[in-house]
Backbone bond lengths (Angstrom), bond angles and torsions (degrees), N, CA, C in turn:
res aa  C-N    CA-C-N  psi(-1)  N-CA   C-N-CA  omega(-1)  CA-C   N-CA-C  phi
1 X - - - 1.459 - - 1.521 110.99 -
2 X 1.322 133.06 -22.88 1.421 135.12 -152.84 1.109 78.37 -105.39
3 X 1.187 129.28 -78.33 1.825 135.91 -174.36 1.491 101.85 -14.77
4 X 1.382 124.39 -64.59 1.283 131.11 -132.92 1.885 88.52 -83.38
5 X 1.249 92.06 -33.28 2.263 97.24 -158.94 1.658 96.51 -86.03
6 X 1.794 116.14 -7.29 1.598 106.09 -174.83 1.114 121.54 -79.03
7 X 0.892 125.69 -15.24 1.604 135.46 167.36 2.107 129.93 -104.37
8 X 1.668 91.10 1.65 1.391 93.32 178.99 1.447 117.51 -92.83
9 X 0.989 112.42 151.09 1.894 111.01 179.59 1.029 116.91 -83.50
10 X 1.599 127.54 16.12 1.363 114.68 172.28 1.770 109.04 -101.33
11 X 1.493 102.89 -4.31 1.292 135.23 -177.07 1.734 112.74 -78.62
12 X 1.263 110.80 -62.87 1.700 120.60 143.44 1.319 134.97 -39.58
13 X 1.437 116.86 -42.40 1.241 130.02 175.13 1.559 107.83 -83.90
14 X 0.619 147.44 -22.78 1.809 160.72 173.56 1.843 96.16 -68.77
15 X 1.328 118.74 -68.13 1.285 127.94 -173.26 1.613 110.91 -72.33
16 X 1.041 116.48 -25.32 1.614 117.89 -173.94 1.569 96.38 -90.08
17 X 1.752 115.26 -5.43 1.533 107.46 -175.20 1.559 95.69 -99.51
18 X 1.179 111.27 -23.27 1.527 116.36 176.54 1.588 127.35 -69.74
19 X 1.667 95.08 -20.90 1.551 115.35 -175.40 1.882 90.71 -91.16
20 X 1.223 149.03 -16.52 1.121 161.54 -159.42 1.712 101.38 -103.09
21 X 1.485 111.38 -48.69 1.437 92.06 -171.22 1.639 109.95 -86.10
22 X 1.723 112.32 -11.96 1.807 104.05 -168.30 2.138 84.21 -90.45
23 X 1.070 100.25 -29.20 2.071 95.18 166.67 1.432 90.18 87.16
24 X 1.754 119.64 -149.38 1.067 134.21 -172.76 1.773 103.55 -89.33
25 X 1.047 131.80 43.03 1.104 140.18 -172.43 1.609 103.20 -125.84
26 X 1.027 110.29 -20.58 1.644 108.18 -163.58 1.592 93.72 -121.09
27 X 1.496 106.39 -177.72 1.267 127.86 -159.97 1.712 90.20 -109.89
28 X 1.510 118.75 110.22 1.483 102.10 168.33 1.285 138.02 -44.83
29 X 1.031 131.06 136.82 1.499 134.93 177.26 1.420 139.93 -111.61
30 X 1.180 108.90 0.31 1.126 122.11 -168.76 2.123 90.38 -81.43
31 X 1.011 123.35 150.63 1.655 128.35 158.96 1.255 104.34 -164.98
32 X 1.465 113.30 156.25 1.669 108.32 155.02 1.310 143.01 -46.43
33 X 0.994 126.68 128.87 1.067 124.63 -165.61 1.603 133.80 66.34
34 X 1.394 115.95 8.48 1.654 134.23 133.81 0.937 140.11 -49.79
35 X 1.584 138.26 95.20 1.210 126.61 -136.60 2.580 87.04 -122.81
36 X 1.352 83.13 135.08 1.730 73.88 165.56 1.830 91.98 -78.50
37 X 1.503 91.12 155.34 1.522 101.99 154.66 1.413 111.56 -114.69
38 X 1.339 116.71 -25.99 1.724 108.76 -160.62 1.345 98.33 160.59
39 X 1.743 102.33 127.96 1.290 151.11 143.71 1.380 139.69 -45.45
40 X 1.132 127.85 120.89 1.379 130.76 -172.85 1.395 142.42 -145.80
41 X 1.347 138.13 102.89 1.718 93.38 -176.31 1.664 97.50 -85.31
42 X 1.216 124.70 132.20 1.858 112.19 152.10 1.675 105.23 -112.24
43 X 1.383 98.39 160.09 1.394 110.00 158.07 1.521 134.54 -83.04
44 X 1.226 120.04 103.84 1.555 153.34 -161.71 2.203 94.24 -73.28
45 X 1.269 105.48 114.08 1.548 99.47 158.98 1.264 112.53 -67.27
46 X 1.685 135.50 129.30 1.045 156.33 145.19 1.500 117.93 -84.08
47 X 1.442 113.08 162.62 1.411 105.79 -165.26 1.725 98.43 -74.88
48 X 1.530 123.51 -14.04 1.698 85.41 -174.46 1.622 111.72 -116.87
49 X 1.974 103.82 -12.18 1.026 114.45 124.22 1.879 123.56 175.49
50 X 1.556 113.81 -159.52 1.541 91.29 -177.77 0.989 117.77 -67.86
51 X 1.981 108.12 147.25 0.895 123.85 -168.06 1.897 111.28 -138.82
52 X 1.392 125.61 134.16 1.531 128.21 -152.38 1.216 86.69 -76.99
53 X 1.406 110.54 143.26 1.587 126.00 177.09 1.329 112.56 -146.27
54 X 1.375 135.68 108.46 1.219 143.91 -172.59 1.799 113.09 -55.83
55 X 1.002 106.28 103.61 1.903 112.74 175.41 1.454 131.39 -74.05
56 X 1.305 123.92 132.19 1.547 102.44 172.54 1.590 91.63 -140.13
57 X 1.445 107.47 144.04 1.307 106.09 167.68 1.559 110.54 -140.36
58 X 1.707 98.93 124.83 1.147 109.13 -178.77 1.616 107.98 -101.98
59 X 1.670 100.74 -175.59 1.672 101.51 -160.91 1.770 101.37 -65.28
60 X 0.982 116.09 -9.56 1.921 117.35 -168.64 1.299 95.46 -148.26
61 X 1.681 139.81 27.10 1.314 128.00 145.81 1.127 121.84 -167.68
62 X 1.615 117.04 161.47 1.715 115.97 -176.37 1.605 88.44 -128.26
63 X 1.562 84.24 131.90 1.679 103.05 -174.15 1.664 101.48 -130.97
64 X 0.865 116.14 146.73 1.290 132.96 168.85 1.634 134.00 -168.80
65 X 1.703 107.73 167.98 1.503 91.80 -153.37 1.504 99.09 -173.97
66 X 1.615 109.73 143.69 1.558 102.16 -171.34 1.202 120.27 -73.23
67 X 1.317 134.51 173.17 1.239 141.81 -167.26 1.227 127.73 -116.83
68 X 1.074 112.63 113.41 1.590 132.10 -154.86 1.622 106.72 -95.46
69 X 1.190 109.35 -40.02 1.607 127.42 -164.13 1.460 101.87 -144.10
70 X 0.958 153.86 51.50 1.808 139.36 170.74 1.716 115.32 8.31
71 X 1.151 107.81 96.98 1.747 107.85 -177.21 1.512 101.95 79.33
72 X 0.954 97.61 -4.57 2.064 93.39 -175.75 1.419 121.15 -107.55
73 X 1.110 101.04 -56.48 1.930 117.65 167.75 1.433 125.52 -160.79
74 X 1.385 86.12 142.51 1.357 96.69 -176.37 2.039 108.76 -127.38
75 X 1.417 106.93 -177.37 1.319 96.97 177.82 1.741 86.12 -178.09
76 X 1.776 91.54 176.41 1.672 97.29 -152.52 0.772 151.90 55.04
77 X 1.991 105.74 40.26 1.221 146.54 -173.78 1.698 97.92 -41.99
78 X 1.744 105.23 128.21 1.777 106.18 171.59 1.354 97.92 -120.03
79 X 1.141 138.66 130.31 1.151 146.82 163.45 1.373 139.62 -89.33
80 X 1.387 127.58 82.07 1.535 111.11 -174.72 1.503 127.93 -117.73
81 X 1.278 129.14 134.14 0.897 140.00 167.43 1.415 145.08 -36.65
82 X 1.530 129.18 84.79 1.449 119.30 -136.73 1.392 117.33 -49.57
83 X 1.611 100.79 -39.25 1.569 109.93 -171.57 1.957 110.13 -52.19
84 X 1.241 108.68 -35.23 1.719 121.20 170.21 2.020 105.53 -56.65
85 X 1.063 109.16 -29.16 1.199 105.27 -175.02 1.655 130.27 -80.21
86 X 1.419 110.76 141.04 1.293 117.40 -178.59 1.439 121.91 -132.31
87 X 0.781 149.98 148.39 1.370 130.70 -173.08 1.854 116.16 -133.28
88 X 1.589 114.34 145.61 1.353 112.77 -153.40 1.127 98.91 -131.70
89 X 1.854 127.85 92.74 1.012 118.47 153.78 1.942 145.49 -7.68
90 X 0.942 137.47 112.30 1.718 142.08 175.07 1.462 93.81 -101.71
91 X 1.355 111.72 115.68 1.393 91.29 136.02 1.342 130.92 -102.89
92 X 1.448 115.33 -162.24 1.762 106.02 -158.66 1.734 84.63 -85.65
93 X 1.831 81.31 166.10 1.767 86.87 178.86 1.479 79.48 -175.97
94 X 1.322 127.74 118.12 1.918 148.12 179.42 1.725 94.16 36.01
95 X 1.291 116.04 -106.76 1.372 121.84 -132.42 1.712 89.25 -89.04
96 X 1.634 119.62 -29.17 1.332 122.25 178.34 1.628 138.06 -99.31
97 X 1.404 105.55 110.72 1.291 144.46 -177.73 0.875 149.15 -119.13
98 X 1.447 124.87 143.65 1.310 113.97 -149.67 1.481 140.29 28.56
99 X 1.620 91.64 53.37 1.248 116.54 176.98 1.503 142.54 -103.08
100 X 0.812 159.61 107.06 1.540 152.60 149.44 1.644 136.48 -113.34
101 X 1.482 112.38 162.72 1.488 110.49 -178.62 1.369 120.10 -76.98
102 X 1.003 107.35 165.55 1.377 113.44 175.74 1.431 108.47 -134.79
103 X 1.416 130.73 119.25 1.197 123.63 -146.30 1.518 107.82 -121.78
104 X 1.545 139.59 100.81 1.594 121.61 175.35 1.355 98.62 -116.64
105 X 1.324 99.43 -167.29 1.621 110.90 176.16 1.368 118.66 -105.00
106 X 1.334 123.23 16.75 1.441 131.24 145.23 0.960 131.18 -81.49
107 X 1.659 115.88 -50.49 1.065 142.82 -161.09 1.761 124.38 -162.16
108 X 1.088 110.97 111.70 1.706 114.98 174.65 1.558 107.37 -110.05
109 X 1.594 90.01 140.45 1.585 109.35 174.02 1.075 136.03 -164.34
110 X 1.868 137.93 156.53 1.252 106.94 -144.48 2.185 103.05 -112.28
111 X 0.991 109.47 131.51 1.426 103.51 -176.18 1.688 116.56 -107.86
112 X 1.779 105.66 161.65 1.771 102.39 -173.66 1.411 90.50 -134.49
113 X 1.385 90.55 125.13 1.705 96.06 144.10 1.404 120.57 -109.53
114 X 1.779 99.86 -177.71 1.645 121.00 -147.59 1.765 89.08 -61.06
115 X 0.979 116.06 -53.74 1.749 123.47 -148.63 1.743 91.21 -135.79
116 X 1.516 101.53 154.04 1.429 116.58 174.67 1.626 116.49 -78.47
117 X 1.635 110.88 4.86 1.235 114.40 -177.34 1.917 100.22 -88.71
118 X 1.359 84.90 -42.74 1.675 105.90 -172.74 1.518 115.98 -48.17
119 X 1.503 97.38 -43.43 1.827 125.11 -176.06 1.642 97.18 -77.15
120 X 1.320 125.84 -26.14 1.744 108.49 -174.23 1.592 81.33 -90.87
121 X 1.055 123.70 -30.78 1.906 111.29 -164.79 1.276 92.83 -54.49
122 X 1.553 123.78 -54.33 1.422 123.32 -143.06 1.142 99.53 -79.74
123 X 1.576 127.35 -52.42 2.212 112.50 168.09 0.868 125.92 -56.25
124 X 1.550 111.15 -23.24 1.907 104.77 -176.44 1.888 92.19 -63.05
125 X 1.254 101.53 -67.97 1.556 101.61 -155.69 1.540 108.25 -52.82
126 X 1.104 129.00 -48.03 1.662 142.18 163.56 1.622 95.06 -12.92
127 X 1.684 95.03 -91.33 1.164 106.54 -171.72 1.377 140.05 -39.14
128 X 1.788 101.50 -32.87 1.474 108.81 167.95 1.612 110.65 -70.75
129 X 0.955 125.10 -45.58 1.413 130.72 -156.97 1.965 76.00 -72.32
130 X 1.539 144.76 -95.70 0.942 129.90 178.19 1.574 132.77 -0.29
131 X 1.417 100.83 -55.98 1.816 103.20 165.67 1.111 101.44 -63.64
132 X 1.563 150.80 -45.28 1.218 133.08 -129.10 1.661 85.12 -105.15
133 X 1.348 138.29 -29.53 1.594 121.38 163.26 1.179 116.54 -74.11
134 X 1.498 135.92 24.66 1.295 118.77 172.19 1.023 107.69 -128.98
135 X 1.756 111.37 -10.65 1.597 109.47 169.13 1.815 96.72 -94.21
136 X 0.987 135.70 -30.55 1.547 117.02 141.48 1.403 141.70 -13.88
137 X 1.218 106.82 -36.47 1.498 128.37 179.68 1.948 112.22 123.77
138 X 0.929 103.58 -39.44 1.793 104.83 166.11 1.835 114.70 -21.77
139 X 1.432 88.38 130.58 1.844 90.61 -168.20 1.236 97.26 -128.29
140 X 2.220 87.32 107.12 1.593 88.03 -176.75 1.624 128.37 -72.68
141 X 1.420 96.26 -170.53 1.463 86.03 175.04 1.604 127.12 -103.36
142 X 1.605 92.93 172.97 1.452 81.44 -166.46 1.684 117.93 -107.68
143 X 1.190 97.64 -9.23 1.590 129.18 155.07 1.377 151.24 -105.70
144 X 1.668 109.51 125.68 1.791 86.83 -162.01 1.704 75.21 -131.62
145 X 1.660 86.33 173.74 1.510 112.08 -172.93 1.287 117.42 -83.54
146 X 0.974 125.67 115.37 1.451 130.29 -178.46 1.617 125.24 -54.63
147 X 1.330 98.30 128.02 1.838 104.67 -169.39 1.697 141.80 -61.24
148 X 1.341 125.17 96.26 1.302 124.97 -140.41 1.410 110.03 -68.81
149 X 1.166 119.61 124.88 1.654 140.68 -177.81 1.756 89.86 -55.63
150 X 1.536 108.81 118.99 1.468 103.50 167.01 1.555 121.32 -56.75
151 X 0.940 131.72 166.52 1.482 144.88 -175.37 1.523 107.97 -78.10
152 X 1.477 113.67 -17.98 1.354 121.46 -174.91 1.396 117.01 -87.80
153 X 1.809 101.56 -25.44 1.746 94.03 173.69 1.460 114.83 -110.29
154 X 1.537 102.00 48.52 1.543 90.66 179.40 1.877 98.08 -157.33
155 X 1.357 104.20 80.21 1.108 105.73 -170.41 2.057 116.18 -76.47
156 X 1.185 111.76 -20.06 1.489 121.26 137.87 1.446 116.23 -119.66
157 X 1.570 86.15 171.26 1.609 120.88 -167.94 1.806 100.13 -50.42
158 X 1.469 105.46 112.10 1.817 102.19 168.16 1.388 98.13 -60.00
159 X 1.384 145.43 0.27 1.705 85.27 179.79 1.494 81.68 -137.73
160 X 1.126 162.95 16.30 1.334 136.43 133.78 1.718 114.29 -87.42
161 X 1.240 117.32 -12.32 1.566 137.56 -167.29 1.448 94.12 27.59
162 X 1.527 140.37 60.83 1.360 137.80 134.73 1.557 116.55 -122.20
163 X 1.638 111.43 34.70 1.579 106.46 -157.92 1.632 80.88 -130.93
164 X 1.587 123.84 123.47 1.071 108.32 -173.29 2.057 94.50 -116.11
165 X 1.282 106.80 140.08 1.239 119.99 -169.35 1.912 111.90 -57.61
166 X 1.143 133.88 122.62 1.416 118.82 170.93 1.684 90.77 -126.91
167 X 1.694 85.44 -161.96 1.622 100.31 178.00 1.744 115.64 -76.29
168 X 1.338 102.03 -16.57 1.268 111.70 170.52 1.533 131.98 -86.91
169 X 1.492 89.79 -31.21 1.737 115.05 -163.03 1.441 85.67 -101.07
170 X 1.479 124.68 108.06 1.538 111.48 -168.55 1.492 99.92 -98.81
171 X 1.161 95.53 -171.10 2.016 98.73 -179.15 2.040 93.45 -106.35
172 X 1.015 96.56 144.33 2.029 101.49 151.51 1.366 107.07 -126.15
173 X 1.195 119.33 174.26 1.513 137.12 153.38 1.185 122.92 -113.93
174 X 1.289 124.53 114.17 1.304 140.07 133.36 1.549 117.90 -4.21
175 X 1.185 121.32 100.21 1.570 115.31 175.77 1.335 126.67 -90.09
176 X 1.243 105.10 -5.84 1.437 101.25 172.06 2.092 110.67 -93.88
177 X 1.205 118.86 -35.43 1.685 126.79 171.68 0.922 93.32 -78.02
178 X 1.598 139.11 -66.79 1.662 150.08 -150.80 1.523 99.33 76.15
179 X 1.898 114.05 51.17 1.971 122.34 158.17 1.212 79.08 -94.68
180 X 1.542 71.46 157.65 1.971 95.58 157.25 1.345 109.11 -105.09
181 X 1.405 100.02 158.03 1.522 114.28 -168.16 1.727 135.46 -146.17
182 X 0.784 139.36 177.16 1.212 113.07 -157.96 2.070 90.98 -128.73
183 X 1.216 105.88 138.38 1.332 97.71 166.14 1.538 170.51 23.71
184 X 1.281 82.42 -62.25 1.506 121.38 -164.26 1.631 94.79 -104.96
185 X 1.572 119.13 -30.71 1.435 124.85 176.01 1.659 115.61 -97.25
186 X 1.403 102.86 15.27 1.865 92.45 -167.72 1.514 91.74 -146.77
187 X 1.670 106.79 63.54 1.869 94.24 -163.94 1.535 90.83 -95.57
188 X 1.754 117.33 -19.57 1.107 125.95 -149.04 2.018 109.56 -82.00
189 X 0.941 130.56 171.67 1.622 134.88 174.50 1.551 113.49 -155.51
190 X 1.333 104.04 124.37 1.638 132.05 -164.62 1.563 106.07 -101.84
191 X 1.032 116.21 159.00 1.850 117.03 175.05 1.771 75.63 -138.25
192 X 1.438 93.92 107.46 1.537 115.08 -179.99 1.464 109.37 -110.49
193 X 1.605 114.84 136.92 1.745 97.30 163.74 1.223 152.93 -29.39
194 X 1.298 95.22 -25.48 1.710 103.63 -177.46 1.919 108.07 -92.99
195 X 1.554 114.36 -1.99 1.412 130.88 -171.78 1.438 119.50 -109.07
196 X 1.107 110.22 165.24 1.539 106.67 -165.29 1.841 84.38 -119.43
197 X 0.973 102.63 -32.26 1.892 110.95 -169.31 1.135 100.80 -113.93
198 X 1.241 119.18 -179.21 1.509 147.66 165.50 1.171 131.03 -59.44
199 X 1.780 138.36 32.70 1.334 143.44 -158.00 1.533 111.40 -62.10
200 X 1.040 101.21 143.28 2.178 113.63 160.67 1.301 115.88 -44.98
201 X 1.398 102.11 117.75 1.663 130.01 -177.55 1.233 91.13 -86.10
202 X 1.633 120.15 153.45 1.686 105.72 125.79 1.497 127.91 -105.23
203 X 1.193 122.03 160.17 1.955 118.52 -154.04 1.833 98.16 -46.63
204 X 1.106 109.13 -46.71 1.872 91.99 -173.21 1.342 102.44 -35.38
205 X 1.724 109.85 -76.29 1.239 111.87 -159.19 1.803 119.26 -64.26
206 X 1.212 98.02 -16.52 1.795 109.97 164.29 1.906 108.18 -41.49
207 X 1.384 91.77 -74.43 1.415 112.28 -165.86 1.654 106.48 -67.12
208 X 1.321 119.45 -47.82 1.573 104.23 176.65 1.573 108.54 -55.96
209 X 1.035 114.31 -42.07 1.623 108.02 -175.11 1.502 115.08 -66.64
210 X 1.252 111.90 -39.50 1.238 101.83 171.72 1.463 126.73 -88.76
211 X 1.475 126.99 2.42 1.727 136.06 173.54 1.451 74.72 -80.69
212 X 1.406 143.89 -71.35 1.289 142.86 -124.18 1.565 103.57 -90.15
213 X 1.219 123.82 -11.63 1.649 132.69 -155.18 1.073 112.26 52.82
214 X 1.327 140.18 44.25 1.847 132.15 -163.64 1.596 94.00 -104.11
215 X 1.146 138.07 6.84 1.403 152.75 -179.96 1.909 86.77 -52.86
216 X 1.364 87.95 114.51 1.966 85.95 175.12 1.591 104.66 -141.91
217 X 1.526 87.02 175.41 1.972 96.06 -171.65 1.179 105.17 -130.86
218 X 1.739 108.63 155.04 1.587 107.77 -167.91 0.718 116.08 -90.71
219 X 1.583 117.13 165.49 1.395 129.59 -154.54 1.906 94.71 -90.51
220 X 1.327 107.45 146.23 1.657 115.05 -177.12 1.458 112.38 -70.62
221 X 1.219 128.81 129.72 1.685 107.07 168.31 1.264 104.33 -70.61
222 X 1.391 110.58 179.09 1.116 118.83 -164.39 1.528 95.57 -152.18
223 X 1.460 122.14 -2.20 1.792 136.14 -168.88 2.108 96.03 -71.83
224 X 1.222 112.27 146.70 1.411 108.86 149.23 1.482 118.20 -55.04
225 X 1.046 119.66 -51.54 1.456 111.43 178.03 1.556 110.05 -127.63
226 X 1.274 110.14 123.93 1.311 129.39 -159.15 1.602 98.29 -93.26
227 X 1.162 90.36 127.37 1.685 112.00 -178.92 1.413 117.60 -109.48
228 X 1.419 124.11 -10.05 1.264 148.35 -171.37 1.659 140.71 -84.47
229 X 1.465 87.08 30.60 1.465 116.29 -148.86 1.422 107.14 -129.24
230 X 1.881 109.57 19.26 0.772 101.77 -163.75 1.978 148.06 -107.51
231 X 1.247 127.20 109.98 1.243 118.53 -123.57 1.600 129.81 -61.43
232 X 1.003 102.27 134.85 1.176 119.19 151.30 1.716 154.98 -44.16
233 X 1.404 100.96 -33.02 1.264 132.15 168.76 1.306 121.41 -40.23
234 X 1.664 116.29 122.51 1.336 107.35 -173.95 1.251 113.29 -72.28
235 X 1.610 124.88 -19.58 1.335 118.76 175.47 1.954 131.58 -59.36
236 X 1.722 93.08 -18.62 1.542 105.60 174.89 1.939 114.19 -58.60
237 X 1.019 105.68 -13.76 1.365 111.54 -161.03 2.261 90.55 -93.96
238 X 1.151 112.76 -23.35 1.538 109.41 173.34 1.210 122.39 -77.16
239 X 1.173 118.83 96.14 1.660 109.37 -164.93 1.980 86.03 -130.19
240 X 0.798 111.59 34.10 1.430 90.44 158.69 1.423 129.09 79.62
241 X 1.339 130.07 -176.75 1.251 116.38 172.47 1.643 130.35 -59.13
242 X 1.384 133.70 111.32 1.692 126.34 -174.42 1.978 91.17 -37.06
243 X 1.318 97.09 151.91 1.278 116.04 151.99 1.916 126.80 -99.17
244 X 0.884 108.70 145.94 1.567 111.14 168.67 1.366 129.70 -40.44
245 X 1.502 129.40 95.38 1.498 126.33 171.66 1.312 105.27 -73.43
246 X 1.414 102.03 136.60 1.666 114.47 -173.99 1.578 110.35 -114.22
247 X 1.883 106.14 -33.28 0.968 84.97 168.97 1.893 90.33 -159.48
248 X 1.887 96.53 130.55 1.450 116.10 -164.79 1.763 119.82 -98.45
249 X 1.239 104.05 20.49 1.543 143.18 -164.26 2.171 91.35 -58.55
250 X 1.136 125.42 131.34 1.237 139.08 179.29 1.235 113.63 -114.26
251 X 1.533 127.23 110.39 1.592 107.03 -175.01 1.592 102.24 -139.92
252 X 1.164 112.78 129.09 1.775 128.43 177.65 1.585 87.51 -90.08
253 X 1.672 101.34 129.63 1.592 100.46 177.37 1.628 100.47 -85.74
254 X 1.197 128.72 145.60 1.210 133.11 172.94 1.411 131.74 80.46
255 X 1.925 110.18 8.53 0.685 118.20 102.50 1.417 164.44 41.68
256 X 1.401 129.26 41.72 2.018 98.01 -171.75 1.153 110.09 -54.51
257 X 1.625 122.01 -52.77 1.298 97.40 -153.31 2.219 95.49 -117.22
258 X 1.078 105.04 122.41 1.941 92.77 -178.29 1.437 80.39 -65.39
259 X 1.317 91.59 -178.62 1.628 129.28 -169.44 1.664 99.38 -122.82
260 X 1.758 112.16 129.64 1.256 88.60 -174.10 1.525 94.06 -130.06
261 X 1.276 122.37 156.55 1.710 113.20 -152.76 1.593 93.19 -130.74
262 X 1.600 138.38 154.74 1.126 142.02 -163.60 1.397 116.49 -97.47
263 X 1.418 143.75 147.66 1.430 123.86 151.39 1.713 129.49 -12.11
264 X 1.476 114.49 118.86 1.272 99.92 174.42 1.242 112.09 -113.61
């Protein structure tokens, strides 16, 4: 399927429309021999909660980005690197469905699509395109970022559990577990594998790392263009009011039939 769409112009023209709607805000994408595979909007867990995020996954990356315009614009281009990617089964359990992780070494998080048909489309193809850059030569990773406990199921501090969250008493996350935590438990900062800097511990994970010496440093890229930079910050998750999805349509190019998934 990639073979056949890498050299066609409807393949170029698709990606050069994608480089058009994130504008001078995003990182171009279009190159030779970049093929889109497939389109998506899914809903992305945020810390207060899910939120629709337009998907694209090409043969060597998963990019995505909020939605400004439906098919029109987008912005807060995320960029990741397939070979970084891993992926973590959910199964269903009450309100959560059609779910799974998505695992890099910047950043891990857990996403839903419309239907459970939609959710096998989106790992099958992931995953292949993932194998197929590492039998390329791509050297995955061996570390990913741990998945941030929403703000909604942790109404006190996980790791002293006597710190109760207000408007004052804020929540953090822990970047190395991904609990939330309260203050007074996250004074500490780690230079963790998955980090380029010094991010907010909370004391558990402070102290095991340091009784144990597991205190480690990141690995250098070595890519022409480094994609690996990618944030962390609890403030990335505030984007403001959702905008209107108009249309939540899922399509694997090449393909017979796309998969098309409903308002969620």
């Amino acid at each position: 399927m990639v073979e056949r769409l890498r050299l066609s112009q409807a393949n170029r023209k698709r990606i050069e429309n994608i480089d058009s709607c994130f504008g001078t805000q995003g990182e171009t994408l279009w190159t030779e021999g970049r093929v889109l595979v497939g389109e998506g909007v899914l809903m992305k867990a945020c810390r207060k909660k899910p939120k629709p995020r337009q998907f694209f996954l090409f043969n060597d990356l998963l990019v995505y980005g909020s939605i400004l315009i439906s098919k029109k614009r987008y912005h807060k281009q995320r960029i990741i690197p397939l070979e970084q990617v891993q992926l973590q089964d959910i199964k269903d359990d009450g309100n959560i469905k059609h779910a799974w992780q998505i695992m890099t070494r910047g950043k891990s998080f857990t996403v839903y699509a419309a239907t459970e048909m939609e959710k096998q489309e989106w790992m099958l193809h992931i995953n292949r395109c993932v194998q197929e850059v590492i039998k390329n030569g791509k050297r995955p990773a061996s570390e990913h970022a741990a998945v941030w406990i929403p703000d909604s199921e942790a109404p006190e501090c996980m790791c002293c559990h006597a710190s109760t969250f207000t408007v004052l008493n804020r929540r953090h996350h822990c970047r190395n577990c991904g609990n939330v935590v309260c203050g007074g438990c996250s004074t500490h900062r780690l230079l963790l594998p998955v980090s380029k800097h010094p991010v907010r511990v909370c004391d558990t994970c402070y102290n095991k790392r340091c009784n144990s010496n597991e205190i480690s440093v990141p690995v250098p890229s070595t890519a022409k263009t480094d994609y690996t930079h990618f944030e962390t910050d609890e403030s990335e998750e505030e984007d403001g009011e959702d905008k209107p999805v108009e249309d939540n349509q899922t399509t694997f190019y090449g393909s017979t039939e796309p998969s098309t998934s409903t308002t969620l």
